[in-house]
C-alpha positions in Angstrom: -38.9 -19.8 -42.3 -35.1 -19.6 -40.7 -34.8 -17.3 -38.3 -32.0 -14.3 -38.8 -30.0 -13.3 -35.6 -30.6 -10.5 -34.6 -27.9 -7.6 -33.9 -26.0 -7.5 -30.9 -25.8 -4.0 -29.0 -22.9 -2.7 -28.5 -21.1 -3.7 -24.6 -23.8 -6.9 -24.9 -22.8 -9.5 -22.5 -20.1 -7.2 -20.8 -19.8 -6.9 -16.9 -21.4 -3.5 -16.1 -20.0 -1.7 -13.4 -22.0 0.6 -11.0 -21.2 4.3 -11.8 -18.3 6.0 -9.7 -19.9 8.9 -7.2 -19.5 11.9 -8.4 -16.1 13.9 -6.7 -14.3 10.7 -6.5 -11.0 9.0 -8.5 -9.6 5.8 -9.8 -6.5 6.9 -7.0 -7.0 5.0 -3.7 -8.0 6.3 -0.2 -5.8 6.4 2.7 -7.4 3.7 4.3 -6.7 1.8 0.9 -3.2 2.7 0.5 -0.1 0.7 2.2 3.6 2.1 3.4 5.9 -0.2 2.4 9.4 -1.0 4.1 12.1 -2.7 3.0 13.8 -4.6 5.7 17.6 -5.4 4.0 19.8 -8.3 5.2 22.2 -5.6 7.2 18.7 -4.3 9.2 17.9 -7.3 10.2 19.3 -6.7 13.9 16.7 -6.0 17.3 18.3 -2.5 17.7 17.6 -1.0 14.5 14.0 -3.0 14.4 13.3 -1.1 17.5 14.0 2.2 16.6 11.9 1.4 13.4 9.0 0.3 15.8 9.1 3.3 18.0 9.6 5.6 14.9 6.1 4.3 13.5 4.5 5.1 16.5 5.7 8.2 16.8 3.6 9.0 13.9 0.1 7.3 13.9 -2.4 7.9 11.4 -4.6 6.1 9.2 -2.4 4.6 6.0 -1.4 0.6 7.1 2.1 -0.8 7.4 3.8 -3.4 5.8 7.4 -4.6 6.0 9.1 -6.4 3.3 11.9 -8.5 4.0 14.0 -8.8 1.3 16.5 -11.8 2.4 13.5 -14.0 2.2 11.1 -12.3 -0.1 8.4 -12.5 2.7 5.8 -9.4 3.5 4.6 -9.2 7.1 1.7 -7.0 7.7 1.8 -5.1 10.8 -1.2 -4.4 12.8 -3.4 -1.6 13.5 -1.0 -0.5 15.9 1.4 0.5 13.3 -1.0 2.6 11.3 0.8 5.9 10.0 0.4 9.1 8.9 2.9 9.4 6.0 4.5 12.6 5.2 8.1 13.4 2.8 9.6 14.7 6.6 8.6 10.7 8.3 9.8 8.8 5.1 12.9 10.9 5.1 13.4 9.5 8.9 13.0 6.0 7.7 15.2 6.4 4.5 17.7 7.8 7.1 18.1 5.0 9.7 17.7 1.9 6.5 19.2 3.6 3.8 17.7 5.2 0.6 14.7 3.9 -1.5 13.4 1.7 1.3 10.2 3.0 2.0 7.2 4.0 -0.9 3.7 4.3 -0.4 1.2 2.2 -3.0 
């Protein structure tokens, strides 16, 4: 007698993920999340790299650093040193000294 298949369930053969905790989002944590700063051809130059440096320092906290140099397409992530605590007042500082839309949080 030929067998008849039997009916698949519903999500069969799927990749199950584990539940998310309760209280939590799909938006990522600080420690997930990156500052990113553009680094244009014109603030390419040690003065202006400086100030950047000792401006990130200024304001440590937990969100990681990354520049992204846009000359040669090339992102250099800086180290735990360079950790930040981002705020509309500290991006405002950075927008001021390398011009507007090159900093954004992801």
């Amino acid at each position: 007698v030929p067998r008849r298949p039997t009916p698949r369930r519903a999500g069969a053969g799927r990749r199950r993920h584990p539940p998310r905790p309760k209280g939590t989002s799909a938006r990522p944590t600080t420690a997930e999340q990156r500052v990113f700063v553009k680094i244009t051809p014109e603030a390419e130059n040690p003065d202006l790299l400086a100030r950047l440096k000792q401006l990130l320092q200024e304001h440590p906290g937990p969100v990681a650093t990354v520049l992204f140099y846009e000359q040669s397409q090339k992102l250099l992530a800086l180290s735990d040193n360079y950790r930040i605590k981002p705020s509309p007042g500290f991006f405002e500082m950075i927008e001021n000294m390398l011009g507007k839309g090159t900093v954004r949080i992801k």
